[in-house]
N, C-alpha and C positions, 0 to 999 in steps of 0.2 A: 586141260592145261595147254596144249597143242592151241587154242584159237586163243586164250590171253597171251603166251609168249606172240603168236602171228599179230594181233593187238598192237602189243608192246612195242616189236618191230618196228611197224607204221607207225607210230606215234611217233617214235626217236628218230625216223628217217623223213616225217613230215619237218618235223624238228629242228631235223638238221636242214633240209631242203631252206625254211623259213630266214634260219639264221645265214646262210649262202645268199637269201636275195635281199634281207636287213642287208646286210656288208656290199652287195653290188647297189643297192639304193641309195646306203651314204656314201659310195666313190663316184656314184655318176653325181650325185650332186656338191660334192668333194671339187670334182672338177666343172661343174659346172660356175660354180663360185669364182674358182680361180681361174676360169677363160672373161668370166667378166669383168675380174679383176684386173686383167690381163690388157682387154677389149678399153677400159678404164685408161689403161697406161696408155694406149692407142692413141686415145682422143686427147689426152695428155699432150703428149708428143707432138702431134697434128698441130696444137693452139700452137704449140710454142714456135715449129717452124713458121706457121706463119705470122705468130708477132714478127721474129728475125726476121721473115722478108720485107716484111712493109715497114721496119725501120730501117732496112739497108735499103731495099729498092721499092720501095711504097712511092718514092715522086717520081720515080722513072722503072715503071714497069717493064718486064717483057708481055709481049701480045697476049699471051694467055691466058694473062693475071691481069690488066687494065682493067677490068669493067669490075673484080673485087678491091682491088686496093681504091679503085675512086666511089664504092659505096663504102668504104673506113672512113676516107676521107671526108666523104660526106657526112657519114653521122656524126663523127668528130665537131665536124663545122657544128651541124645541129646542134651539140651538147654544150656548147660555147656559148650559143647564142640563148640557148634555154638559161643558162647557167646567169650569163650577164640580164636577164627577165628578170632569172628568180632575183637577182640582186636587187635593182630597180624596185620590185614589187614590194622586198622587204623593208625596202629606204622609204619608202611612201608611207608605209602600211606602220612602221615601227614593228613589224615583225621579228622575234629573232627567232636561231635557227634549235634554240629549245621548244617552240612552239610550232616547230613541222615534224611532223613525222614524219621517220629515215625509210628511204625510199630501197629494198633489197634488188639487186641485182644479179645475174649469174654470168656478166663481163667482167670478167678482173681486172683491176687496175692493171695499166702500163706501167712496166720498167724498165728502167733504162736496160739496155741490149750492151751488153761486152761481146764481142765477138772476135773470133780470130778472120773473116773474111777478109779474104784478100783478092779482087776482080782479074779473073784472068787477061794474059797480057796485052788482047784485043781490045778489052774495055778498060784498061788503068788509064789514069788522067796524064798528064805531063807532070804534072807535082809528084807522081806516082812512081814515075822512070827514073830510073837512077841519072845523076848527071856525068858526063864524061868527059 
């Protein structure tokens, strides 16, 4: 009887061992989840300060940021002129825009920017300055 209760023991204590790393298996990936979820919010955040700067200072960059805000600027242009093509192409063609297939993209649309900026008092304009 002595080597089935020893038996028993091991069983209930692999048992329990099991169910100890079930539980650390689903919190590591518990969190694993929610840092990417997290990680997600990150890049979130990222897009959006940078729509807010290249609509406040997209024509008048500081040095660090010229060479990104004039490649917006650029593709911007590019999509304009693609855009007035597609136009042209479907005026000739009698094309309409039921007969193209929607094109997906993972740029989201621009919106308008509300912002509370206010340029500190080194760069406010003269319309800027209170008058006296």
């Amino acid at each position: 009887m002595a080597f089935l209760d020893e038996l028993r023991d091991r069983a209930m204590d692999l048992g329990r061992a099991g169910v100890a790393k079930s539980k650390q298996l689903a919190e590591i990936t518990r969190l694993s989840l929610n840092n990417a979820s997290e990680e997600d919010a990150i890049k979130k955040a990222y897009v959006e300060i940078g729509k807010l700067y290249y609509a406040e200072r997209g024509m008048a960059p500081e040095a660090a940021y010229v060479s990104l805000c004039e490649k917006i600027t650029a593709a911007k242009i590019n999509i304009e002129e693609n855009k007035a093509r597609i136009a042209e192409l479907k005026a000739e063609s009698g094309v309409s825009d039921a007969d193209v297939p929607p094109v997906k993209t993972d740029v989201p649309p621009e919106e308008p920017v509300e912002s509370d900026f206010v340029p500190p008092a080194d760069e406010a304009s003269d319309d800027d300055k209170p008058q006296e």
